[in-house]
HTML snippet that shows the backbone in 3Dmol.js (N, CA, C, O; Angstrom):
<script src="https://3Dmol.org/build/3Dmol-min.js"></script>
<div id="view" style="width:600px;height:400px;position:relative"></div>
<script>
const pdb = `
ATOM      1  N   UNK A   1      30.321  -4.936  37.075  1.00  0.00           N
ATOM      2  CA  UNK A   1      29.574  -4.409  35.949  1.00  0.00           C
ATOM      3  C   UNK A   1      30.035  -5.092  34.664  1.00  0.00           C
ATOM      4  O   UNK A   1      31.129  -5.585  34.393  1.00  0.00           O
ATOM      5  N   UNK A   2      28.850  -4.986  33.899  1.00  0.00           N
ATOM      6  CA  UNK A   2      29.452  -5.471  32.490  1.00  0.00           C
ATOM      7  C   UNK A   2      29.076  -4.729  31.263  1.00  0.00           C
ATOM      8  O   UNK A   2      27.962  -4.214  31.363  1.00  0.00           O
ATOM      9  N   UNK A   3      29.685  -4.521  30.123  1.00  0.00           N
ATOM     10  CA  UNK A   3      29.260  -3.626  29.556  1.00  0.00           C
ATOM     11  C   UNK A   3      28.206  -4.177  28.467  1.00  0.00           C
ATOM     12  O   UNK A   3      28.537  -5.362  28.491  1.00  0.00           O
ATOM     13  N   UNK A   4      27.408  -4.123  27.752  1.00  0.00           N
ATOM     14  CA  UNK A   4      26.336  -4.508  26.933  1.00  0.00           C
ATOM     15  C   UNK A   4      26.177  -3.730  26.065  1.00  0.00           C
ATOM     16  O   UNK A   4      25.829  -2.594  26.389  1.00  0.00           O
ATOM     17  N   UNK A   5      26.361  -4.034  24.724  1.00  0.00           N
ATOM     18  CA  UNK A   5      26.838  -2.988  23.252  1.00  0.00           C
ATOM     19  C   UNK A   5      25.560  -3.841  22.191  1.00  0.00           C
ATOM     20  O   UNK A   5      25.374  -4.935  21.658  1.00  0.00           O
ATOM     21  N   UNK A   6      25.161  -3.029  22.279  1.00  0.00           N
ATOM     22  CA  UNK A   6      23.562  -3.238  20.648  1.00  0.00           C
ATOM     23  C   UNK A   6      24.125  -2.985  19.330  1.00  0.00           C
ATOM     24  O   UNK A   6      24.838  -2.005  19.113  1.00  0.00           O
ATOM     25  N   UNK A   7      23.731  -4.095  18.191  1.00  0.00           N
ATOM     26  CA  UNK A   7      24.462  -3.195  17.090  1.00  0.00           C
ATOM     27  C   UNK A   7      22.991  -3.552  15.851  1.00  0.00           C
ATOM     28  O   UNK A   7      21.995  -4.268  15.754  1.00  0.00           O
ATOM     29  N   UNK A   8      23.574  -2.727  15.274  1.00  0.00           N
ATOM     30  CA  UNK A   8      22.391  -2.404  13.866  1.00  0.00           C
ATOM     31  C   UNK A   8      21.099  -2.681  14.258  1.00  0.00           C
ATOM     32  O   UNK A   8      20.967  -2.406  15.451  1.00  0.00           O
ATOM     33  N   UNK A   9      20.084  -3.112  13.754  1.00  0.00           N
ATOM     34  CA  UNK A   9      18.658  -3.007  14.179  1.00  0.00           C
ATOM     35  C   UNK A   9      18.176  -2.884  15.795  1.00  0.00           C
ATOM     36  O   UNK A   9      17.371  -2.155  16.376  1.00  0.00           O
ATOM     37  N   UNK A  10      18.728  -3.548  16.056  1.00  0.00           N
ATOM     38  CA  UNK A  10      18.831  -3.244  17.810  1.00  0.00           C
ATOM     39  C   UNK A  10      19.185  -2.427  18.503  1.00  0.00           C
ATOM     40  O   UNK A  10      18.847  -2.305  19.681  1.00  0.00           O
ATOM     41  N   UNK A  11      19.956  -1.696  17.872  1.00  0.00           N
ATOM     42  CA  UNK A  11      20.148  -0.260  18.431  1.00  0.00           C
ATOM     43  C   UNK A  11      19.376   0.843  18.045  1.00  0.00           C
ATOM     44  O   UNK A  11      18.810   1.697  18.727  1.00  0.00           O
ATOM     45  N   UNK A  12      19.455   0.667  16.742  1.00  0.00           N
ATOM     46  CA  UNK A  12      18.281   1.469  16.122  1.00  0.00           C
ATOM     47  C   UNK A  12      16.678   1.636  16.937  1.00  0.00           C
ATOM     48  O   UNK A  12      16.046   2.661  17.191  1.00  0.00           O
ATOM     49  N   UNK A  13      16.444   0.607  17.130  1.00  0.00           N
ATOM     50  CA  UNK A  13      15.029  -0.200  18.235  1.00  0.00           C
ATOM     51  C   UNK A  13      15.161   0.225  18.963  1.00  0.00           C
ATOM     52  O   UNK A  13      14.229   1.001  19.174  1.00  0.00           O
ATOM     53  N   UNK A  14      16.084   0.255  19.883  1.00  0.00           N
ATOM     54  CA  UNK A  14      16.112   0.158  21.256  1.00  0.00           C
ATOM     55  C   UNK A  14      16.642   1.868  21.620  1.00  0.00           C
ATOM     56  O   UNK A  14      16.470   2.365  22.733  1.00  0.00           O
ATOM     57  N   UNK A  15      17.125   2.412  20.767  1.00  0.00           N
ATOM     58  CA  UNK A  15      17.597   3.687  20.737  1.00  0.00           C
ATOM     59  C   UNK A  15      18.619   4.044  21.586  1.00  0.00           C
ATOM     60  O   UNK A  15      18.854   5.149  22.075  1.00  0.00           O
ATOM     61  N   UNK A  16      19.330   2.774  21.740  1.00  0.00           N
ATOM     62  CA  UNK A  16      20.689   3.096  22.520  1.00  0.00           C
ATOM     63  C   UNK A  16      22.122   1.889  22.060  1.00  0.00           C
ATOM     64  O   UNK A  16      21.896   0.780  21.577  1.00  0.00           O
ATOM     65  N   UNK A  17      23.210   2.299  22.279  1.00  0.00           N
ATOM     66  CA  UNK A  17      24.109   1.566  21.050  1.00  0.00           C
ATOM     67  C   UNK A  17      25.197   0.268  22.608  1.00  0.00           C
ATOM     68  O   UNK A  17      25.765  -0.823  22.654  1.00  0.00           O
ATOM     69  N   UNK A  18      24.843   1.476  23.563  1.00  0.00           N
ATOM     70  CA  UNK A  18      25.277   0.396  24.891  1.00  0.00           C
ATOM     71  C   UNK A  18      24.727   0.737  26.034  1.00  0.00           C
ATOM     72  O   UNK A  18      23.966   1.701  26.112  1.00  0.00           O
ATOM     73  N   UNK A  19      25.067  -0.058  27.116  1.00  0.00           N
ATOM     74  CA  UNK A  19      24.497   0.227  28.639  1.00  0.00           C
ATOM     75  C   UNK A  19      25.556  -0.679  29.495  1.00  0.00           C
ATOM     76  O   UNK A  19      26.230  -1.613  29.061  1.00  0.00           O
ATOM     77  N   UNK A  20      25.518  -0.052  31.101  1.00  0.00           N
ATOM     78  CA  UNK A  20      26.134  -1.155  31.703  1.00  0.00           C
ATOM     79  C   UNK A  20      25.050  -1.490  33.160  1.00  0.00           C
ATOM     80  O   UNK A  20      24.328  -0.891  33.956  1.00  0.00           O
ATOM     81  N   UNK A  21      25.567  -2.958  32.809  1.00  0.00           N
ATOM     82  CA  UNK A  21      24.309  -4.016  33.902  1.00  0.00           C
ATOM     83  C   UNK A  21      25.564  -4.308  34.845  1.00  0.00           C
ATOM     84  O   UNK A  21      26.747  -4.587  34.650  1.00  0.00           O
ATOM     85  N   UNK A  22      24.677  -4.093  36.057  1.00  0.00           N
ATOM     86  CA  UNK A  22      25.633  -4.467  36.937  1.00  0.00           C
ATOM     87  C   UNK A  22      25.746  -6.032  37.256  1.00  0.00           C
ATOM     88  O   UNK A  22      24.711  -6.682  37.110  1.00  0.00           O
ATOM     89  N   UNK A  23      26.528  -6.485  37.543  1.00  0.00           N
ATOM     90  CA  UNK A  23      26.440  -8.032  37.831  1.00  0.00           C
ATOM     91  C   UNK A  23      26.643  -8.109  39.658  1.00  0.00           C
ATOM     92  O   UNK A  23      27.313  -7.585  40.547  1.00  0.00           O
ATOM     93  N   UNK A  24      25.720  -8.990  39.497  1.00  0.00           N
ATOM     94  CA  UNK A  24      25.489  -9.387  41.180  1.00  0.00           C
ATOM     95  C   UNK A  24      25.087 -10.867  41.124  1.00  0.00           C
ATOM     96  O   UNK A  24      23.988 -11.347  40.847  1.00  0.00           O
ATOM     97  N   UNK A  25      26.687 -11.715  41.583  1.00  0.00           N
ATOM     98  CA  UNK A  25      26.474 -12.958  41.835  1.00  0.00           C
ATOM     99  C   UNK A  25      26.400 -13.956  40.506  1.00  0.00           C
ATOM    100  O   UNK A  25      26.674 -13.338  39.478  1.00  0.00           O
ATOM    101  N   UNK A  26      26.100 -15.315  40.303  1.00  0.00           N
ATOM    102  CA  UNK A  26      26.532 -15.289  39.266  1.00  0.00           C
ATOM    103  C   UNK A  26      25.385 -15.299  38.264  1.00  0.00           C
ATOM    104  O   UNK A  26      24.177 -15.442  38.456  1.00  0.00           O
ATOM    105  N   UNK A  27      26.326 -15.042  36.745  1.00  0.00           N
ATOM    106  CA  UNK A  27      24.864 -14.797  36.133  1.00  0.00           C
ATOM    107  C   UNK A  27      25.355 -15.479  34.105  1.00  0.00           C
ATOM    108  O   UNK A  27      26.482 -15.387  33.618  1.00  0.00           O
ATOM    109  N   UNK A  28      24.500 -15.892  33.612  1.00  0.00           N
ATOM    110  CA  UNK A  28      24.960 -16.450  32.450  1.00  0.00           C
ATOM    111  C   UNK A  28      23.929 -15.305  31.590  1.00  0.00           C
ATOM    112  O   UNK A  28      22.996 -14.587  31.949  1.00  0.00           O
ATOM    113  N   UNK A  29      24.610 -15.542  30.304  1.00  0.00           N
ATOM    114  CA  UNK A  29      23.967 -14.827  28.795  1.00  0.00           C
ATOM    115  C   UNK A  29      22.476 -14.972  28.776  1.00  0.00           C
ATOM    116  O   UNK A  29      21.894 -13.888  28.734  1.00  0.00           O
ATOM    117  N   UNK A  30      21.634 -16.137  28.799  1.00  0.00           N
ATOM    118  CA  UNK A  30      20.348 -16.324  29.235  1.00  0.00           C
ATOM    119  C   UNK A  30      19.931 -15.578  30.265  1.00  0.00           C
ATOM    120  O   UNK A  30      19.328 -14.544  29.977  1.00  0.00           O
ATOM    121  N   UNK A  31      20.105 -15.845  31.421  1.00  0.00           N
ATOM    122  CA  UNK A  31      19.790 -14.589  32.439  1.00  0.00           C
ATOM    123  C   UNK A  31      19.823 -13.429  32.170  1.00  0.00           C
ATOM    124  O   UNK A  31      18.819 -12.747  32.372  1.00  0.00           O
ATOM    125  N   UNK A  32      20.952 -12.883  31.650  1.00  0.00           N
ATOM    126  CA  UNK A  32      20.910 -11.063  30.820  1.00  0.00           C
ATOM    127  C   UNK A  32      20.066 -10.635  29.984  1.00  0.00           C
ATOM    128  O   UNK A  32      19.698  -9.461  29.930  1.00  0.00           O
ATOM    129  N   UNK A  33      19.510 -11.928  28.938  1.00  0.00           N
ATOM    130  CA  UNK A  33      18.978 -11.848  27.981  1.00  0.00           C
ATOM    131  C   UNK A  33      16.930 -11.379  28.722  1.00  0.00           C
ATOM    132  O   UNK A  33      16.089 -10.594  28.284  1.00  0.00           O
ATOM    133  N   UNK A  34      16.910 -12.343  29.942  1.00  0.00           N
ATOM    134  CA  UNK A  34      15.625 -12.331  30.164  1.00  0.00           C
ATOM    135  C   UNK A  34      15.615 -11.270  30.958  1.00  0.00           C
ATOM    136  O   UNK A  34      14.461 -10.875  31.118  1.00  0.00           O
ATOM    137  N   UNK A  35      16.316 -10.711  31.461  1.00  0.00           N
ATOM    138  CA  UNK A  35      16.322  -9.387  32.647  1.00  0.00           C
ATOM    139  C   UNK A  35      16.394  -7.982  31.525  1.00  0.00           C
ATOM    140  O   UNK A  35      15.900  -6.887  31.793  1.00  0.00           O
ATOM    141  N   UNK A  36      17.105  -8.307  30.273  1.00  0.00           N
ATOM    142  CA  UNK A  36      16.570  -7.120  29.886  1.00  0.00           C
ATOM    143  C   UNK A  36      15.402  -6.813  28.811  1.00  0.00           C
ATOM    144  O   UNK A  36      15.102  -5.707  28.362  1.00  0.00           O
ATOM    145  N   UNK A  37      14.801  -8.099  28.502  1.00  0.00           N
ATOM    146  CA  UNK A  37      13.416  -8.146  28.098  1.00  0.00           C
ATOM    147  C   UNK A  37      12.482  -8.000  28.873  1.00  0.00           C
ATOM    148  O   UNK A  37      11.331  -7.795  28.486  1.00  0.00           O
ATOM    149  N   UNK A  38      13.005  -8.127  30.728  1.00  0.00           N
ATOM    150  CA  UNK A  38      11.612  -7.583  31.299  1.00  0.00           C
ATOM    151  C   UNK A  38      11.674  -6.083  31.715  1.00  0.00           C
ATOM    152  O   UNK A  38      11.103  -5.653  32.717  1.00  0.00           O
ATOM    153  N   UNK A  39      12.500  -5.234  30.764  1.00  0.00           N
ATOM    154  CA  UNK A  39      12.423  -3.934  30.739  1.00  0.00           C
ATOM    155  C   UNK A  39      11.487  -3.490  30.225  1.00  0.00           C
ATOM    156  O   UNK A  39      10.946  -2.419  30.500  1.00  0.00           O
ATOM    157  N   UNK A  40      11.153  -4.332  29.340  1.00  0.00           N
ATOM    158  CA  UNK A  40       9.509  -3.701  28.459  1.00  0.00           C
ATOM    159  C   UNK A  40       8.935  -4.299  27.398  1.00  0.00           C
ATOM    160  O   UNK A  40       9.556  -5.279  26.986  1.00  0.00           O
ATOM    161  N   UNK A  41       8.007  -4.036  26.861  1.00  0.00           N
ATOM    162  CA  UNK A  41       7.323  -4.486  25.226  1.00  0.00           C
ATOM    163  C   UNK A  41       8.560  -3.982  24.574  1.00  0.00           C
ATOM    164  O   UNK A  41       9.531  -4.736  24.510  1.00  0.00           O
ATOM    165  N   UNK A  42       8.605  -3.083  24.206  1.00  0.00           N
ATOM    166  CA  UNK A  42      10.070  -2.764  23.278  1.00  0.00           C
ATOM    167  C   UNK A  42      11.315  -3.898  23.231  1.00  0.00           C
ATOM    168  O   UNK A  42      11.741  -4.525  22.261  1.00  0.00           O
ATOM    169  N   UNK A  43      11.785  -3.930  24.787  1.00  0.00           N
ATOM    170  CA  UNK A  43      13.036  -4.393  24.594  1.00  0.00           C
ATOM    171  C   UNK A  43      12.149  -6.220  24.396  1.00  0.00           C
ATOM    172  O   UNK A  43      12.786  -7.030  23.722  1.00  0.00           O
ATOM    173  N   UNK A  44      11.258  -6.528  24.786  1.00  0.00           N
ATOM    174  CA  UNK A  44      10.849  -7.819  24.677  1.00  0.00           C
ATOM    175  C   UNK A  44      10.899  -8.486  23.240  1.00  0.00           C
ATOM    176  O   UNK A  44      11.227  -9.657  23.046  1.00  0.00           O
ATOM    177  N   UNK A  45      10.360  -7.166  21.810  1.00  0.00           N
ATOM    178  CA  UNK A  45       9.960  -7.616  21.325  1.00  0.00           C
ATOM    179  C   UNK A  45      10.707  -7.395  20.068  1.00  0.00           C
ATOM    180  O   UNK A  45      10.343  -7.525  18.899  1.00  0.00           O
ATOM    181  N   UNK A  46      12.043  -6.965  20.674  1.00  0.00           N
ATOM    182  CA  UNK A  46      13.792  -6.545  19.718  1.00  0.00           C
ATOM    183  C   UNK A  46      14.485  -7.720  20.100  1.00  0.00           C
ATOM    184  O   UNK A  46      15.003  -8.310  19.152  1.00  0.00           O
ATOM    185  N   UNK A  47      14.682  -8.351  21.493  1.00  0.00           N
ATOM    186  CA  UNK A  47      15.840  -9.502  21.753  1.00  0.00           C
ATOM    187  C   UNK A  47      15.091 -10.387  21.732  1.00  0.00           C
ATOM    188  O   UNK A  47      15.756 -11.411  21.886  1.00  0.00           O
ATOM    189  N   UNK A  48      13.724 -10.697  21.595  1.00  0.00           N
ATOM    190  CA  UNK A  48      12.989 -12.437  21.644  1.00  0.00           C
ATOM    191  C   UNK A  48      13.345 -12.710  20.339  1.00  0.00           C
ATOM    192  O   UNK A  48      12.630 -12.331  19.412  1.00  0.00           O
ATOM    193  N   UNK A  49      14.668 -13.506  20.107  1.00  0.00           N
ATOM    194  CA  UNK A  49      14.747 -13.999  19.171  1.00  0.00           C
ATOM    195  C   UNK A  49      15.982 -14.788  19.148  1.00  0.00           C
ATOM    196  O   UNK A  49      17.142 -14.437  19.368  1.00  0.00           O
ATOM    197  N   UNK A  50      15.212 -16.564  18.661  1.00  0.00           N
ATOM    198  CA  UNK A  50      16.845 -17.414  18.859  1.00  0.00           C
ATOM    199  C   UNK A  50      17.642 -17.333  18.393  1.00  0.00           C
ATOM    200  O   UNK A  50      18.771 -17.487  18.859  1.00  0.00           O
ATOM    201  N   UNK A  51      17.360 -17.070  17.337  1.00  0.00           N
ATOM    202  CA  UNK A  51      18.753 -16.311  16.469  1.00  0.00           C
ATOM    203  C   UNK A  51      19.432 -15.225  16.318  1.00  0.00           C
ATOM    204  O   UNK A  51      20.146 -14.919  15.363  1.00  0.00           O
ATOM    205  N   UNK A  52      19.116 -14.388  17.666  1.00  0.00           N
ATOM    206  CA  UNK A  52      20.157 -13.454  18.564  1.00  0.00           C
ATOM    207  C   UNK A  52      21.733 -14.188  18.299  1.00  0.00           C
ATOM    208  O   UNK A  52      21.870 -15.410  18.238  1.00  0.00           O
ATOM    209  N   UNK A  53      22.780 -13.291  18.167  1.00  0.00           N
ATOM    210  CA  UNK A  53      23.965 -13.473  18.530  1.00  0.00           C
ATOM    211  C   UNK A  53      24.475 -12.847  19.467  1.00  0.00           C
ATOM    212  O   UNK A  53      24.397 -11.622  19.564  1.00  0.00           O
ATOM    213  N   UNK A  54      25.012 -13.524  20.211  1.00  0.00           N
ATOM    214  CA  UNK A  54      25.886 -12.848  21.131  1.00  0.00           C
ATOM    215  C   UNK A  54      27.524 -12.841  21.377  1.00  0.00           C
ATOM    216  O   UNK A  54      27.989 -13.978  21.291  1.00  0.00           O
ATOM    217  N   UNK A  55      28.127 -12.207  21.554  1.00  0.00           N
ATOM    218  CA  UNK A  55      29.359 -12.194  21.521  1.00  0.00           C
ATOM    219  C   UNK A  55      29.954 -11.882  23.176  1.00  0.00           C
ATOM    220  O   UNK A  55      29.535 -10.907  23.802  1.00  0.00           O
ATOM    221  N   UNK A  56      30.696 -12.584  23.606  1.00  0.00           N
ATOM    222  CA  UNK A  56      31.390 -12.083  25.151  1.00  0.00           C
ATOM    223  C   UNK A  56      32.900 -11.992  24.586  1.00  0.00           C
ATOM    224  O   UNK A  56      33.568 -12.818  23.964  1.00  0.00           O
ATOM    225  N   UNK A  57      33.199 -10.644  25.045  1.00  0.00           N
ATOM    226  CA  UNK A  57      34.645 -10.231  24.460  1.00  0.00           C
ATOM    227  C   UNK A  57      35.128 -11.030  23.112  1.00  0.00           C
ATOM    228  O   UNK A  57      36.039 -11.844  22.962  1.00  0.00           O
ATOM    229  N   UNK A  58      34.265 -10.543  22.276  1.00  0.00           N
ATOM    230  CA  UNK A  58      34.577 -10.689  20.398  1.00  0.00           C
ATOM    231  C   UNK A  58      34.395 -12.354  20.477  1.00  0.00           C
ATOM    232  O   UNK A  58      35.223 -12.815  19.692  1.00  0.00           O
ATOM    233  N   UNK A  59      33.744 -13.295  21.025  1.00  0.00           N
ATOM    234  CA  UNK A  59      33.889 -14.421  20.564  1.00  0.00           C
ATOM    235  C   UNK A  59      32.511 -14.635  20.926  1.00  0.00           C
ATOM    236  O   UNK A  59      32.271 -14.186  22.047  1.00  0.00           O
ATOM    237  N   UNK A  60      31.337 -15.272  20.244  1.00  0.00           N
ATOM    238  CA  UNK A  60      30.234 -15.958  19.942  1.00  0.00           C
ATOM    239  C   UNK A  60      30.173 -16.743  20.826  1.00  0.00           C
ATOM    240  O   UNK A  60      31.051 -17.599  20.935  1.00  0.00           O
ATOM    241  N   UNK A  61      29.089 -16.668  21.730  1.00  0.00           N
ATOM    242  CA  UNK A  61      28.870 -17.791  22.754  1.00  0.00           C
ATOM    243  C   UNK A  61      27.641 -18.147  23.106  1.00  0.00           C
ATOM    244  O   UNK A  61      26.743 -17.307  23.064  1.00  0.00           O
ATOM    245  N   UNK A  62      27.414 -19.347  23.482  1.00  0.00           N
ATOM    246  CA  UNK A  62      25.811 -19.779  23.865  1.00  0.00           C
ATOM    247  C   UNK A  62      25.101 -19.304  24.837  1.00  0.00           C
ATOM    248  O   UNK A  62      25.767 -18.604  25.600  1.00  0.00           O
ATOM    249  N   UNK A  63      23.753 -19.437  25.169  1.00  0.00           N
ATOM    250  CA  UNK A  63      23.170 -19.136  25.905  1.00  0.00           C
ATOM    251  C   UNK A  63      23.403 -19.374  27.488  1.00  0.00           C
ATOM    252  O   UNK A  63      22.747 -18.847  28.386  1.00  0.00           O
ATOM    253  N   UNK A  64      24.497 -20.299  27.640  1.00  0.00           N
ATOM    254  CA  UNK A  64      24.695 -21.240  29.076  1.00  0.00           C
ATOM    255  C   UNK A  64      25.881 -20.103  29.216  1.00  0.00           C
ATOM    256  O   UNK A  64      25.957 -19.571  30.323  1.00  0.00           O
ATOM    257  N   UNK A  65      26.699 -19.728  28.326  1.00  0.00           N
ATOM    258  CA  UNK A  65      27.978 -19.056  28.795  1.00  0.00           C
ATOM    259  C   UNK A  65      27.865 -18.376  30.141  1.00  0.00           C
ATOM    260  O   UNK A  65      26.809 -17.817  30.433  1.00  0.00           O
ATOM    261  N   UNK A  66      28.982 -18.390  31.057  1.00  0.00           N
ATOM    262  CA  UNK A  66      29.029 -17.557  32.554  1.00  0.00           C
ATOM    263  C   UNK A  66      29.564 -15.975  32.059  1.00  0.00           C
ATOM    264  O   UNK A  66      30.546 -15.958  31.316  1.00  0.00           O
ATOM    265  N   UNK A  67      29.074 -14.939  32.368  1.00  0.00           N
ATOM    266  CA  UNK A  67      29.435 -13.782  32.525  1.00  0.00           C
ATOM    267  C   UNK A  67      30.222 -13.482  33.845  1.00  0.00           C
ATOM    268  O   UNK A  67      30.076 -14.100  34.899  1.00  0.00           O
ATOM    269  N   UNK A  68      31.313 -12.151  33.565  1.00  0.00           N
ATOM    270  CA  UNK A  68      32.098 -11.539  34.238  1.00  0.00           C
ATOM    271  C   UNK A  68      32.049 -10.799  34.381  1.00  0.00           C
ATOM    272  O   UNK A  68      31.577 -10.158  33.442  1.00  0.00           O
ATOM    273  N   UNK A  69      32.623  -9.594  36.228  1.00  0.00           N
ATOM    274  CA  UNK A  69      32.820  -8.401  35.944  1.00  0.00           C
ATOM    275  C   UNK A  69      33.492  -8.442  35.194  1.00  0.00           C
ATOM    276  O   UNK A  69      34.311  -9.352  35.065  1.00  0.00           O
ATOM    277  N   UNK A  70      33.289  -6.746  33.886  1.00  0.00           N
ATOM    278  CA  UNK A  70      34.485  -6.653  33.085  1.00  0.00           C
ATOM    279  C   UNK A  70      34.235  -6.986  31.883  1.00  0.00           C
ATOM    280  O   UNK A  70      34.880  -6.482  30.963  1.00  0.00           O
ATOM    281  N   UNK A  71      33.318  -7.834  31.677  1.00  0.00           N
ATOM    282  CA  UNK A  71      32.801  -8.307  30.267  1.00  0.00           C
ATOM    283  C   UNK A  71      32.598  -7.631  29.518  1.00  0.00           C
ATOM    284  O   UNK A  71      32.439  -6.541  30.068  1.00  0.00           O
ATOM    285  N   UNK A  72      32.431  -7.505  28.031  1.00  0.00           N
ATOM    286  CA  UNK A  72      32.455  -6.746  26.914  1.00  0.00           C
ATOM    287  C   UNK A  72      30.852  -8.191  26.477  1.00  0.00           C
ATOM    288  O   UNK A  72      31.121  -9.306  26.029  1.00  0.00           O
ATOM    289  N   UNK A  73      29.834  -7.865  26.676  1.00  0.00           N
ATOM    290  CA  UNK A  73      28.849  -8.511  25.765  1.00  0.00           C
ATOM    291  C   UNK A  73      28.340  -7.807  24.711  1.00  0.00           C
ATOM    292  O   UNK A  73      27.885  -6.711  25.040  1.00  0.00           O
ATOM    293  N   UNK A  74      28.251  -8.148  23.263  1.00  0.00           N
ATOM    294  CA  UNK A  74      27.450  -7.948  22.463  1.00  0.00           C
ATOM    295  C   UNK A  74      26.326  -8.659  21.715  1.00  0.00           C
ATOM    296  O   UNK A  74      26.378  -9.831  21.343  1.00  0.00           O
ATOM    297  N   UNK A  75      25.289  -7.807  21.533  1.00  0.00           N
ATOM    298  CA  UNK A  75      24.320  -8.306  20.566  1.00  0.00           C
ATOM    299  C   UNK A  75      23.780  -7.972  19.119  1.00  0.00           C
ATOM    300  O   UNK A  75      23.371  -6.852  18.812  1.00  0.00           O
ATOM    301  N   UNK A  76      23.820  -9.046  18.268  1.00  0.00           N
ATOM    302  CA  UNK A  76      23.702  -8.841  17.039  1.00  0.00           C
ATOM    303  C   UNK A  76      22.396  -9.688  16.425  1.00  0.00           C
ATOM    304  O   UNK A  76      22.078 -10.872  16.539  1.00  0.00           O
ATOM    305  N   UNK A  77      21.623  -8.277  15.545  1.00  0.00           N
ATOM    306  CA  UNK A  77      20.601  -9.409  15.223  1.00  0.00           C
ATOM    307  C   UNK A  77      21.052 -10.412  13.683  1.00  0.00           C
ATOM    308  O   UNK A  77      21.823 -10.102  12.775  1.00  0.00           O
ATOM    309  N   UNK A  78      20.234 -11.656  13.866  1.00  0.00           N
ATOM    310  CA  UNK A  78      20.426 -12.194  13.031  1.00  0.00           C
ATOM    311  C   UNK A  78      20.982 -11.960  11.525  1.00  0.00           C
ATOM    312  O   UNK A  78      20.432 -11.084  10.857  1.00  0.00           O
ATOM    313  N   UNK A  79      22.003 -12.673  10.986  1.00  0.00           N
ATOM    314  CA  UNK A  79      22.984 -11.696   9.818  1.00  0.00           C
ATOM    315  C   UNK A  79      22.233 -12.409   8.476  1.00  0.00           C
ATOM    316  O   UNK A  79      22.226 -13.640   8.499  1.00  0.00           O
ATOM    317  N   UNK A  80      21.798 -11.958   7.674  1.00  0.00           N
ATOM    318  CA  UNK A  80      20.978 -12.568   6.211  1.00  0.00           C
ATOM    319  C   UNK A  80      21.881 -11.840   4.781  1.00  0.00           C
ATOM    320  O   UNK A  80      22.826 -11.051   4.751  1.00  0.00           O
ATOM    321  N   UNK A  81      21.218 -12.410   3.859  1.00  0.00           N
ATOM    322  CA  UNK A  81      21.831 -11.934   2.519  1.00  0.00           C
ATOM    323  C   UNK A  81      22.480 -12.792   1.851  1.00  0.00           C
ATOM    324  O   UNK A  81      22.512 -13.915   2.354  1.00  0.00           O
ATOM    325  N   UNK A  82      23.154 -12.608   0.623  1.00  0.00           N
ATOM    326  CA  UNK A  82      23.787 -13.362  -0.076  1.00  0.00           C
ATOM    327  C   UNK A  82      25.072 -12.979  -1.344  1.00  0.00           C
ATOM    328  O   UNK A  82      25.617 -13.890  -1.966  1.00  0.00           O
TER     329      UNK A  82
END
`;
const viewer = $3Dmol.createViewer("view");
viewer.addModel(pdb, "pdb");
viewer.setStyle({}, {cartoon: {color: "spectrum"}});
viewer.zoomTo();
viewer.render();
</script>
C-alpha cells in the first residue's frame, strides 16, 4: 500500500485530504496519476494538470519516478503568487 495525501485545492475538490492505493506490482507516479483520474469527471478534471506536483516522501519527483510499498505520495496543485 501506499499512502496518497491531497493538499489545498485538491482536497477541497476532491473532498478528501488522503487515501491508500494499494500497490500491485510495479507501478510509477504516472500510472497513479492515470488510475486515479479514471475514478471519475471530478477526479479527472482536479489532477489533469502538468503542473501537478508531486512529492514521494517530502521530495519532488517526476512523472517516471518508481513507487513503493510504504510510500508517502503527495499532491500539490500548482503554487502561484508573488
Amino acid at each position: 500500500m501506499i499512502k496518497v495525501l491531497f493538499f489545498a485545492r485538491y482536497a477541497e475538490e476532491l473532498g478528501l485530504r488522503e487515501l491508500e492505493w494499494p500497490l500491485e506490482g510495479e507501478l510509477r507516479v504516472a500510472q497513479l496519476l492515470e488510475a486515479l483520474q479514471a475514478r471519475g469527471e471530478r477526479w479527472q478534471a482536479v489532477l489533469d494538470n502538468p503542473n501537478l506536483i508531486v512529492s514521494v516522501n517530502q521530495e519532488v519527483v517526476s512523472a517516471q519516478a518508481p513507487l513503493h510499498s510504504g510510500d508517502e505520495v503527495a499532491l500539490f496543485p500548482p503554487v502561484t503568487g508573488g
